[in-house]
N, C-alpha and C positions, 0 to 999 in steps of 0.2 A: 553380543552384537556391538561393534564398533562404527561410530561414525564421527566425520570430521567438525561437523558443525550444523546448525541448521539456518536457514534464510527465511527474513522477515522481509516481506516482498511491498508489503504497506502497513502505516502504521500512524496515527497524530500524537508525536507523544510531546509534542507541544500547548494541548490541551486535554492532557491524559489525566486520571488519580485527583480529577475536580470532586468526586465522593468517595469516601467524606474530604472534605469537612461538607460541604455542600450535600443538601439532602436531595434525592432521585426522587420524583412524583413523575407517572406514568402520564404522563398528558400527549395529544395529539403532535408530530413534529416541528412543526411551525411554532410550534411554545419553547420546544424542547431548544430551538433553534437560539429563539429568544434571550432562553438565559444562557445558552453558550455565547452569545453577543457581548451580554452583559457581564459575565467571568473573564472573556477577553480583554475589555474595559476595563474592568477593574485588577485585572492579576501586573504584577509585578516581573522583571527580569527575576530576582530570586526567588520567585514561585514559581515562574515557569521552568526553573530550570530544577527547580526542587521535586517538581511532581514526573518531569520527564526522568528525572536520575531514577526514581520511581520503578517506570516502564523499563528502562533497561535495566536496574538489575532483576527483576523477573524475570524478562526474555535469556538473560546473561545467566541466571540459577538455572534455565532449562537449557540452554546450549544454544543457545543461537550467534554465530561470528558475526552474521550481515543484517543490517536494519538500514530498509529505504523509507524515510518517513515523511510525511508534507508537512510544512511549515507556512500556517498562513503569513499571508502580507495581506495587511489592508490598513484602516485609518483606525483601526479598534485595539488589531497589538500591534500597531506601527513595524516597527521594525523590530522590536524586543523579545519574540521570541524567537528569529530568528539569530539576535548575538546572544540571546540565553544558549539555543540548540549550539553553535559554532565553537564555544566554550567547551560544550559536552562533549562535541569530537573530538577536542582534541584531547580531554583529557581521558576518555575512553578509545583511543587508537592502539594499546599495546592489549587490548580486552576485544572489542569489535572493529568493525567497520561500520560509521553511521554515514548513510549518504542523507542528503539535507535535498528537498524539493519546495520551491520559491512557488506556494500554491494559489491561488486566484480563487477561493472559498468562496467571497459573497458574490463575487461577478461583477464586471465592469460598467453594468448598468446601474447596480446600486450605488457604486464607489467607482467613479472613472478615475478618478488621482490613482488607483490602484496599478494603472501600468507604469504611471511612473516611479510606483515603491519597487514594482517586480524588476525595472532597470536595476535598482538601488541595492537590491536584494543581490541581483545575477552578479552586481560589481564585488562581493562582499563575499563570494567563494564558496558557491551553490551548486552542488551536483545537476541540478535538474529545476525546470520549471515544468506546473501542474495547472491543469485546468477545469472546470465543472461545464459541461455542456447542457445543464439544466438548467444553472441561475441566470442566464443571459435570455433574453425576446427572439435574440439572431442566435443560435448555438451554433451556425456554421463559419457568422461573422467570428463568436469567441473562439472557437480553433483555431480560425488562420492566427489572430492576433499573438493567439499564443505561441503558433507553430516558427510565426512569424521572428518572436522575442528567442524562443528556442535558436534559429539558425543565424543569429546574427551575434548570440554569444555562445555558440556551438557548446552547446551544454551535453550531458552526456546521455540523457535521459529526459521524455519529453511525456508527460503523463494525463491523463483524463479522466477523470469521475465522468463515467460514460452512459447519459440515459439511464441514471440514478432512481427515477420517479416509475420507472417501468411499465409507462404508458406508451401506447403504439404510434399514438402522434408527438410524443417527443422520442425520437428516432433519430439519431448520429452516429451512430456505428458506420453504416455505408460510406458517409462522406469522410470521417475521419480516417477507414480502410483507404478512399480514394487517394483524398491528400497524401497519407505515409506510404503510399508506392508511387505517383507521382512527384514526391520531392525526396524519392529516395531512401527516406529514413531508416523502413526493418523496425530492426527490434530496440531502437533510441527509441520508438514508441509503443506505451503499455498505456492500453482501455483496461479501466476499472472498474469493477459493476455490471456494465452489461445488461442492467436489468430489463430494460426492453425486449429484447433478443429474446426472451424467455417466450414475449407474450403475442409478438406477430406471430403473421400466416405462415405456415411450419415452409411453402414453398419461400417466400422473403429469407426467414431464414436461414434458409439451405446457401441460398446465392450471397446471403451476406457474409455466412460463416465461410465459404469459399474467398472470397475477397478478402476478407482479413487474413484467410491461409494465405493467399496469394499477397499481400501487401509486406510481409515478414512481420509483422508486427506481434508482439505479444497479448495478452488477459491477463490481467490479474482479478482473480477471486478472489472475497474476505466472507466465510462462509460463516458468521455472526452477522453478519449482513439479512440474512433469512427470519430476523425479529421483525424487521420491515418492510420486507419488499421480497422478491423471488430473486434466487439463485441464476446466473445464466446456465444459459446451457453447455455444462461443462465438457462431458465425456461427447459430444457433438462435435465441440469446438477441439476437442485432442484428437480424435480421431480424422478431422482432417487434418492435421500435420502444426494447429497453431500453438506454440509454446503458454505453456499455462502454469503461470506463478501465483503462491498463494500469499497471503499477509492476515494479519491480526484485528487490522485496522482500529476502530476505536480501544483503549482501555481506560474502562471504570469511569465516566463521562456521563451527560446527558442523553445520549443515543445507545450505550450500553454500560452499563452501571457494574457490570461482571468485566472477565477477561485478565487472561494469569501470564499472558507471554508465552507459555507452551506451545510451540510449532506442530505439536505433536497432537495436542487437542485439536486444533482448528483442523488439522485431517481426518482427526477421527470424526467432527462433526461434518465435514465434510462428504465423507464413507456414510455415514445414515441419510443426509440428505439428498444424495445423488445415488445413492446406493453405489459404493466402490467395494464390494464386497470378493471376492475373486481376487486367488492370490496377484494374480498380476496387475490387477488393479489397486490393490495395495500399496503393491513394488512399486507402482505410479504414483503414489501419493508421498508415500519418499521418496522419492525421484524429484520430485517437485520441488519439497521443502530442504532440499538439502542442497540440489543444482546452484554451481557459482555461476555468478551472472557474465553475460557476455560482452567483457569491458576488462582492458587490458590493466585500467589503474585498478580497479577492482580487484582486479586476480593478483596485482600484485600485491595491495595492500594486504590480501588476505594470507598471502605467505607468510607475512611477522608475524601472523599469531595460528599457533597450531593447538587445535582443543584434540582432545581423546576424550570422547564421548563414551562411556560404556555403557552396556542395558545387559542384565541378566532376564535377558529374553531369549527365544530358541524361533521366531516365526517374526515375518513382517508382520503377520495376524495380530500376532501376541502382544508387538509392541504398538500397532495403535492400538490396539484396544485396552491397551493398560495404562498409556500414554504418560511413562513415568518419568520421573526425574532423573537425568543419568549420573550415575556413580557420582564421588565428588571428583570435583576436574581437577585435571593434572594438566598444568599450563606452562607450555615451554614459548616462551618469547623468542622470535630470532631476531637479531642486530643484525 
């Protein structure tokens, strides 16, 4: 089995490969948070950009050409991981395509100087700004904000850790559906997480997941995500017509202390927790992880680098559930 590449649809590998040297103690999130705080504070532009080389070449040893990844901004890593990350693109452009997202992790109320790093940030050659619809009091106030910074540096990609905490009264999926068909957006915008969705009134929803069908908007799933909180509702949400992208999200961190870059693992865990068992739903799960994204630089960047990915495999079956490394790569660069 041949394929061209695989896509890493989310990813922090701006605070990626923190353990070791840092030790992993199972404590409550809000701890865990803590001392992610705390390694932001204290990590360096050459550690940051040392632990992220880290994460791609893992993703890079299993095949992966595209990595969208968030990049916080805030008054913790200032601005230094994202000129760590901007360094790493370029010098990983003839290898991948890395898109960089200008992220809003602690939230505006913690850190209001913070919109004016994400200006700082968008001016400095940022695919995409990101948002958390959970850290903010107003989570409708933080989309527009963001949606807001989005359309006035028409960035290409406009993203949300969406209803993260997966409780039924922190609920923004609806509004964020509303907004990205009302200002037009499609598929410049991707909800992450989802996790609410999971846990409303199955009639809520039904009419939400229509509205996001309807809005164009994408999901992205990180199905290591299910150590803390529930999965959305995936095979719901494909089946009415909404494009669903996977990602990797944490590696080796305080929120997941495991995580190898394998595209191929996170569908196979994906396949036992949503049960994608059925050949066709297999075929769906590569379908996912391989799909280039719908963005013309995009498409173009990814024509300079052409991978030949091979699997001595005989089955979609076979190959996640073996979910191996493929052959050693044969990499033709085009000028």
């Amino acid at each position: 089995m041949n394929y061209s590449g695989w896509k890493n649809y989310h990813a922090h590998i701006d605070k990626g490969f923190l353990i070791p040297p840092r030790k992993y103690v199972d404590a409550p999130a809000p701890k865990r948070a803590e001392w992610t705080r705390k390694a932001k504070k204290e990590m360096t532009i050459f550690e940051i950009k040392e632990s992220a080389t880290k994460a791609l070449e893992k993703m890079y040893l299993y095949g992966t050409t595209y990595v969208r990844t968030h990049v916080d901004i805030d008054p913790l890593f200032e601005l230094r991981a994202l000129e760590a990350l901007l360094e790493l693109k370029e010098e990983w452009k003839d290898r991948l395509v890395l898109d960089l997202i200008a992220f809003n992790q602690e939230g505006f109320d913690r850190f209001p100087e913070t919109e004016y790093m994400l200006k700082e940030a968008l001016e400095m050659g940022v695919s995409g700004i990101g948002g958390h619809t959970s850290m903010d009091n107003k989570g409708k106030e933080h989309i527009d904000k963001i949606m807001n910074l989005a359309e006035e540096y028409d960035v290409d990609w406009i993203e949300f850790h969406t209803d993260e905490t997966g409780r039924v009264d922190d609920f923004h999926l609806p509004y964020l559906a509303q907004v990205t068909k009302e200002r037009e957006l499609k598929d410049k915008v991707s909800a992450i997480h989802c996790c609410s969705l999971t846990n409303v009134d199955d009639k809520i929803a039904q009419e939400t997941i229509e509205a996001v069908a309807e809005s164009g908007m994408t999901v992205t799933t990180c199905p290591t995500a299910i150590a803390t909180r529930s999965l959305t509702r995936v095979k719901d949400l494909a089946k009415a017509g909404v494009t669903i992208q996977l990602g990797s999200d944490n590696l080796r961190d305080f929120f997941n202390p495991l995580g190898s870059g394998n595209m191929l693992q996170y569908a196979q865990l994906l396949a036992y927790v949503s049960r994608f068992y059925e050949a066709d739903e297999l075929e769906q799960l590569l379908m996912w992880i391989s799909r280039t994204p719908n963005n013309q630089r995009v498409q173009s960047e990814l024509t300079k680098v052409t991978l030949d990915l091979q699997y001595d495999c005989k089955s979609f079956s076979e190959l996640i559930a073996e979910a191996p490394a493929p052959a050693p790569l044969k990499i033709e660069v085009v000028k």
